[in-house]
C-alpha positions in Angstrom: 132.2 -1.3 247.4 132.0 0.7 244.5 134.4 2.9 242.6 132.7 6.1 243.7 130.7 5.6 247.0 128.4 8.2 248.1 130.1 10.5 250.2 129.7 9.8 253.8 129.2 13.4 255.8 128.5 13.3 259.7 124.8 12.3 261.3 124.2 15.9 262.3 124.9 17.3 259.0 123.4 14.6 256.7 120.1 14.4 259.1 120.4 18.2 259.6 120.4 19.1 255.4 118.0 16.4 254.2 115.4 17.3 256.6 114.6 20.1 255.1 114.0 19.4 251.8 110.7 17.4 250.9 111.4 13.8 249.8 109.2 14.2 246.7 111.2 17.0 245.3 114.5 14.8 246.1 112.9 12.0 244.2 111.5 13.7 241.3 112.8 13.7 238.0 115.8 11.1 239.4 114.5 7.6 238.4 116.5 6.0 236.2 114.7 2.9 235.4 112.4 0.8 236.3 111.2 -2.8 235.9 108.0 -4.2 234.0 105.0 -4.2 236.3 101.8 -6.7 237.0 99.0 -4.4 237.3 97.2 -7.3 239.1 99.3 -8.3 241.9 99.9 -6.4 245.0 103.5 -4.8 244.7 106.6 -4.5 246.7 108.3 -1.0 246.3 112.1 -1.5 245.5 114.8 0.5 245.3 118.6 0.2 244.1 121.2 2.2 243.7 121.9 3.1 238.9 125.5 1.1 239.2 127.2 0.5 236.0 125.2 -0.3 233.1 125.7 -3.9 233.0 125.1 -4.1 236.8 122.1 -2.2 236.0 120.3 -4.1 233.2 121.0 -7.2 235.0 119.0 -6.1 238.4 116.2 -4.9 235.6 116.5 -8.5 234.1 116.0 -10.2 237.4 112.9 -8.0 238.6 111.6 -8.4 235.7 111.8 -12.0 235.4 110.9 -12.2 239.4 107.5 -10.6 238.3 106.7 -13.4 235.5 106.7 -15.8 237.7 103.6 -17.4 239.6 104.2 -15.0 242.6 101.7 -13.7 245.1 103.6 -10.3 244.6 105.4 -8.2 242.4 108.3 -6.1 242.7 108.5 -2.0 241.5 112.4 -1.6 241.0 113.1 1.9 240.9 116.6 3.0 240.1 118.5 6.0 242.1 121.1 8.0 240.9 124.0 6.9 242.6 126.4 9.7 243.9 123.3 11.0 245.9 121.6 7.6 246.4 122.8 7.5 250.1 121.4 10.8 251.3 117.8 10.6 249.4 117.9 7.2 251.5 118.2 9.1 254.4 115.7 11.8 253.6 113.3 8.7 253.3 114.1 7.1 256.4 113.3 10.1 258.4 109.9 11.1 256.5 109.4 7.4 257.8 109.0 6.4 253.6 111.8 3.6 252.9 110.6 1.2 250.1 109.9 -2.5 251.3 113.2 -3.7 250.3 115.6 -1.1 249.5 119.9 -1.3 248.3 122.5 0.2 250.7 125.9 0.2 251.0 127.2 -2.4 253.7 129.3 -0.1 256.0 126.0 0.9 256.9 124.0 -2.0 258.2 124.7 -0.8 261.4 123.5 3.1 261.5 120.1 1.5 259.6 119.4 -1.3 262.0 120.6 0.9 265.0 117.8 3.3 263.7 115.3 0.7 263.6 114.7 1.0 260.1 115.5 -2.6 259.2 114.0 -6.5 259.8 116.3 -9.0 261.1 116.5 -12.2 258.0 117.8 -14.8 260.5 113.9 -15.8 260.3 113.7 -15.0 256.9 115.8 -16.8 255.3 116.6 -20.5 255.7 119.3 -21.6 257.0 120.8 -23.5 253.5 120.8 -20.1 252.0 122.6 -18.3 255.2 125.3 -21.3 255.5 126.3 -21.1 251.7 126.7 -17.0 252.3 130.8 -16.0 252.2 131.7 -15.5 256.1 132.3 -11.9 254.5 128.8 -11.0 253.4 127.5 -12.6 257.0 129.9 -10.4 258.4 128.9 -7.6 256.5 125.2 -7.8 257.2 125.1 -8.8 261.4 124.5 -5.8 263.5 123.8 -7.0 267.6 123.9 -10.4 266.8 121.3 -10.6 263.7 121.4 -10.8 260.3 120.0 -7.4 258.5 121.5 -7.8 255.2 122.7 -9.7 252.1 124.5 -8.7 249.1 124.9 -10.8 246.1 128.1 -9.9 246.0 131.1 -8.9 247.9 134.2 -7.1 246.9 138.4 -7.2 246.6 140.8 -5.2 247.0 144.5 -5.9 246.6 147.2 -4.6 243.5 147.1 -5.2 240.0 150.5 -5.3 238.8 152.5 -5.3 235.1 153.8 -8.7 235.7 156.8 -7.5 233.0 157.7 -4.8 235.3 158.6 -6.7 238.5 160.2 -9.5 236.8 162.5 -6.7 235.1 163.9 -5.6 238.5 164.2 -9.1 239.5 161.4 -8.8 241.9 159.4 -12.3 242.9 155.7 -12.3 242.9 153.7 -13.2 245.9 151.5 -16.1 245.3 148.9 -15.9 248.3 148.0 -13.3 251.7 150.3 -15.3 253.5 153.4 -14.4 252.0 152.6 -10.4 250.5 156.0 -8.5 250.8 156.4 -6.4 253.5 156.3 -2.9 253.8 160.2 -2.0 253.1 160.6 -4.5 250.6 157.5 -3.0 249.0 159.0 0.3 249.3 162.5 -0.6 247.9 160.3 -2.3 244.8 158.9 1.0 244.4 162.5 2.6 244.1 163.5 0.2 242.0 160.7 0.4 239.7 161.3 4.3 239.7 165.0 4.4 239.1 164.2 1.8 235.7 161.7 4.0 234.3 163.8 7.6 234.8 162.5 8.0 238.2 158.8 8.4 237.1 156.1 7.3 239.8 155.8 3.7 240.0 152.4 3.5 242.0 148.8 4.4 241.4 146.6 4.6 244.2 143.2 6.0 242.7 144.0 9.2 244.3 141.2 10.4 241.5 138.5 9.0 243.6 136.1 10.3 246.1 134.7 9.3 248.8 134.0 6.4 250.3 137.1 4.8 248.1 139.6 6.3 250.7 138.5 4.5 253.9 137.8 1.1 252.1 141.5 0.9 250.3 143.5 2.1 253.1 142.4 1.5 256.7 143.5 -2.5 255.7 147.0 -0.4 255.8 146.3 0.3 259.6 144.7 -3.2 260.2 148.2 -4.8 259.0 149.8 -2.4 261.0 148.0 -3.5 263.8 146.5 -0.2 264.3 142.8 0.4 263.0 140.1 3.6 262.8 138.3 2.8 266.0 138.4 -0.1 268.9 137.0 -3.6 267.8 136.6 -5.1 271.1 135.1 -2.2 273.2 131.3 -0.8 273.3 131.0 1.8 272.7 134.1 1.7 270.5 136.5 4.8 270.9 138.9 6.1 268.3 141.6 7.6 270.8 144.8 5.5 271.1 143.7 3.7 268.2 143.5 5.9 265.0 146.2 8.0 266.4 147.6 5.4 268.1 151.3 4.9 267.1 150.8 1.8 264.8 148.0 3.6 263.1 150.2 6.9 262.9 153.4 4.5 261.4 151.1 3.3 258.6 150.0 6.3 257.4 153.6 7.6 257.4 154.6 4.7 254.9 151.7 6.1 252.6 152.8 10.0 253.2 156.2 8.9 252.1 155.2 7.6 248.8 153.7 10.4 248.0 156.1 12.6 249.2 159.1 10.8 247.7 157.3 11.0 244.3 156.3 7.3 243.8 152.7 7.7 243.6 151.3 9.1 240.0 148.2 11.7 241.0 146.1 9.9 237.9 144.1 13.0 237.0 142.8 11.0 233.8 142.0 7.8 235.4 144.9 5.8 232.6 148.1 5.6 234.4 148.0 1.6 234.7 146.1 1.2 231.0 148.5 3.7 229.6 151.6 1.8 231.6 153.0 4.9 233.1 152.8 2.7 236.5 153.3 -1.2 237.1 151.2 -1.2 240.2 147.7 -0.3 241.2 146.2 -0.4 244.4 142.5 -0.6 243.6 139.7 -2.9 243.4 138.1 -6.1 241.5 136.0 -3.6 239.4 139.1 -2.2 237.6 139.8 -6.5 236.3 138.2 -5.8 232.5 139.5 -2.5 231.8 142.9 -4.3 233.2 143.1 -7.0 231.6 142.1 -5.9 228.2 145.1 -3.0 228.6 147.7 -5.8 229.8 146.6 -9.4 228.6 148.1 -12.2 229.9 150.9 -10.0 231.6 148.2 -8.5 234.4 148.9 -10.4 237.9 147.1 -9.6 240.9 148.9 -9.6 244.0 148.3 -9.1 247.8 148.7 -5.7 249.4 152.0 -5.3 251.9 151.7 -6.5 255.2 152.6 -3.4 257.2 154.1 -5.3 259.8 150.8 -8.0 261.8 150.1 -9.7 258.1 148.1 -8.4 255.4 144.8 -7.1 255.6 142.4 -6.2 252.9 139.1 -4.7 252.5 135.4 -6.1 251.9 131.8 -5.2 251.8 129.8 -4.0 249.1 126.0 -2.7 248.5 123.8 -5.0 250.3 119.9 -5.2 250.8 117.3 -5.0 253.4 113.8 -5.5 254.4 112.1 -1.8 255.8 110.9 -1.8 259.2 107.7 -0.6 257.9 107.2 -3.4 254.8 103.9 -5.0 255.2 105.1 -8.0 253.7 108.4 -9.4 255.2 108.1 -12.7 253.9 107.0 -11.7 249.8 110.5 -9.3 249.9 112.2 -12.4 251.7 110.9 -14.2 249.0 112.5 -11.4 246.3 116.2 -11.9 248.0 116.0 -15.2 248.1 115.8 -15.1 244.5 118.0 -12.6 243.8 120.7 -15.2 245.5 119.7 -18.1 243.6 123.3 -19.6 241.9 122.9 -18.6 238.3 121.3 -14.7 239.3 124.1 -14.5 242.0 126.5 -15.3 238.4 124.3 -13.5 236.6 125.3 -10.2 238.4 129.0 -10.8 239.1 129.1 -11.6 235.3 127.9 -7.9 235.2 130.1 -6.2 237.3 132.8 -8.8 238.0 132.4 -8.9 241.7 133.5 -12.0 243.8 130.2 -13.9 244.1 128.2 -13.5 247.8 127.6 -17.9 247.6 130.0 -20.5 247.6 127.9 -22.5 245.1 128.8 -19.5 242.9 132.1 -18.9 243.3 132.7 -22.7 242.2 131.0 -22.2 239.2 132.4 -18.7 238.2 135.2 -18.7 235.9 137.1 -15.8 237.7 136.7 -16.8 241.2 136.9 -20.8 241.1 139.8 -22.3 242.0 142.8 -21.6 239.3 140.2 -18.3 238.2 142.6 -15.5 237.8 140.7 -13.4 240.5 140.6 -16.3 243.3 142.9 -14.4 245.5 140.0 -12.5 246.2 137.9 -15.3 247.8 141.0 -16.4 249.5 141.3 -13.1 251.5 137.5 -13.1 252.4 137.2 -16.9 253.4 140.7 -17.2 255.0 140.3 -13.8 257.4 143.0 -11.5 255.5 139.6 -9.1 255.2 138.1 -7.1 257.5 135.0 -5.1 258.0 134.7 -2.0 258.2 133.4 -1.1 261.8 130.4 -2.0 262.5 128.4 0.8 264.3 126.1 3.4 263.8 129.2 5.7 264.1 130.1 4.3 261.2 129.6 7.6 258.7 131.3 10.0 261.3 134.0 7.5 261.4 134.5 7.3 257.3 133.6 11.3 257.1 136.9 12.0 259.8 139.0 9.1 257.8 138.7 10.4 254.7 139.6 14.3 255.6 142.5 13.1 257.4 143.8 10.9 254.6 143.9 14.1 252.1 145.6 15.7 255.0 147.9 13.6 255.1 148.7 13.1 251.5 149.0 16.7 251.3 152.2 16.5 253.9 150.0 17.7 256.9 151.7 16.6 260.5 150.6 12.6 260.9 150.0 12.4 264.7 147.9 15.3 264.7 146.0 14.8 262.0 144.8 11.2 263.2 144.4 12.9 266.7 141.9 15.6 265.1 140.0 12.8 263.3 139.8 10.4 266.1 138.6 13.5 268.3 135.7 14.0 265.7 134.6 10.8 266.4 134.9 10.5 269.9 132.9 13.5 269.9 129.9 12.0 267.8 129.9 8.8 269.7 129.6 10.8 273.1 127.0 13.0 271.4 124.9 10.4 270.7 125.7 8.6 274.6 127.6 6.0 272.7 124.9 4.4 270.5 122.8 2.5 273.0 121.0 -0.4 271.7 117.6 0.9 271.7 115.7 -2.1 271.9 117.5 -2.3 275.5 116.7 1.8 276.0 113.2 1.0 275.5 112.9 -2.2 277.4 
């Protein structure tokens, strides 16, 4: 998960705008960087999404050094800008010209494997890799049963809070998932906070973002609701009576309320927690350095409130794949398996400050080990407080009807029938497309 995601649209009007513009002319002039090539070793074409410019130079460092070595291949990193890397994947994809191992972000295993446009790992990679994998990345990367994907890292979500703040209004910090406050008792915090600071908003909640951001921070509100954004237990799933079912529609109102009630600053210049206009910030890992060098020692991290079934937080983060059409399955294998070797794994997360994808690595990394001041996160992705989101080739029509119905919403449209026109727009995509078949079973 990253701060700003590509924006998802809908199958029909991704596939239906990207086909007709010529890949070359989508790829031109957008490469970013690339890694140092051996002119005498066949080559593996790689792609990766430009992240920040830690994250990138590391990914450079690690092809680069991947291409010393005594390989049989080399790899060709080539970085993509990334607001549009998701669609000039897509344009690829259908001109049948992915790279042999290529970045994507994980809510979209599903809709790539479901295309046939990916090779299952469970062959490629051994088992002592797989078993030290976070449950979370597994998770992430399975589509029908089979491993599509890793990540070397995953992400967390939860609130950063002024630790001064709370302790001012007598408030007591929770300590683990297990015991986040509850909804109302969050709520009266927040009008507590607001009535000590001359009623000013107590609560960011990246409302500045785009994108993807919106379906990642808050549908773990409707998981602790015990409502959700489509059926988990059905296929094909079906948003009716789940997104605007009524424990999906009750979570929702909570967040309408904040905003209505003026507890939630709007953020317009990304600085209302480093500024310390708010005491709370409902964002993810990425924002811990600019954090903590605003707040010091004072920053705590704390669970988000459990909406009334426990708390539930988000995961998933870019992830990577072998192409259907790489000559060479087991040379890219080769190229993951280092990129998830312990100290590259660290290597990155020291970049970007991501919880770590292997266990071996979170017990070596300073924020994520046990007593790191980020371990909270790996506690919600071990211990099941995170969820996916679904996994389906639906997936983008689902996160394109979330996200218009959460500005709805914020904006003080009608709940109920805003979550009914979203989960309509799905319901319609997933009957358009005869409820995404398995196609290995259509063809058989």
């Amino acid at each position: 998960m990253r701060r700003e995601p590509p924006v998802s649209l809908s199958r029909r009007a991704m596939l239906g705008s990207l086909a007709a513009l010529p890949l070359a002319a989508m790829l031109g002039g957008c490469r970013s960087g690339t890694s140092k090539l051996s002119a005498r070793k066949p080559t593996l074409e790689v792609w990766a999404h430009a992240g920040q410019v830690g994250e990138r130079r590391t990914l450079v460092r690690l092809a680069d050094s991947f291409n010393a070595g005594r390989r049989r291949f080399a790899v060709h990193l080539t970085l993509l800008p990334e607001g549009a890397y998701n669609g000039q994947l897509q344009a690829a994809a259908l001109a049948g010209q992915l790279p042999d191992v290529f970045e994507f972000d994980g809510p979209y295993t599903a809709d790539y494997a479901w295309m046939g446009q990916l090779q299952p790992l469970d062959e490629l990679l051994p088992a002592t890799l797989r078993e030290d994998l976070l449950p979370s990345i597994l998770s992430q990367g399975t589509y029908n049963k089979r491993l599509y994907a890793v990540g070397q890292y995953d992400s967390g979500l939860g609130l950063f809070a002024r630790r001064d703040r709370l302790t001012a209004i007598g408030a007591s910090l929770p300590t683990s998932p297990g015991d986040a406050w509850t909804v109302e008792h969050f709520e009266d915090l927040l009008a507590r906070l607001a009535a000590a600071t001359g009623n000013r908003p107590p609560l960011d909640l990246k409302l500045n973002y785009r994108g993807e951001w919106f379906t990642y921070g808050f549908a773990p509100a409707l998981w602790s609701a015990g409502g959700g954004l489509v059926s988990r237990d059905t296929r094909p799933p079906h948003a009716g009576g789940v997104l605007d079912g009524s424990k999906s529609t009750a979570a929702m109102r909570h967040i309408q309320r904040w905003t209505a009630a003026g507890r939630v600053d709007p953020n317009l210049d990304d600085a209302a927690f480093t500024t310390g206009r708010v005491a709370l910030s409902w964002v993810g890992h990425w924002e811990y350095p600019r954090y903590r060098q605003a707040v010091g020692r004072d920053l705590a991290l704390l669970p988000l409130p459990d909406f009334g079934e426990g708390a539930r937080t988000g995961e998933g983060s870019w992830t990577w794949g072998i192409s259907a059409g790489c000559r060479h399955p087991e040379a890219a294998a080769e190229f993951l398996r280092y990129l998830l070797q312990t100290s590259n794994v660290l290597a990155m997360s020291g970049a970007n400050g991501a919880p770590p994808a292997t266990r071996s690595a979170v017990a070596r990394s300073p924020l994520y080990a046990q007593d790191g001041p980020l371990r909270l996160y790996i506690e919600q992705l071990a211990e099941g407080y995170a969820l996916p989101r679904p996994r389906t080739p639906a997936y983008p029509a689902i996160t394109s009807a979330f996200q218009q119905a959460f500005h709805a919403v914020r904006d003080g449209a009608k709940v109920p029938e805003t979550l009914h026109r979203a989960a309509t727009l799905i319901d319609r995509d997933i009957a358009d497309n005869k409820g995404y078949p398995n196609r290995e079973a259509v063809r058989g």
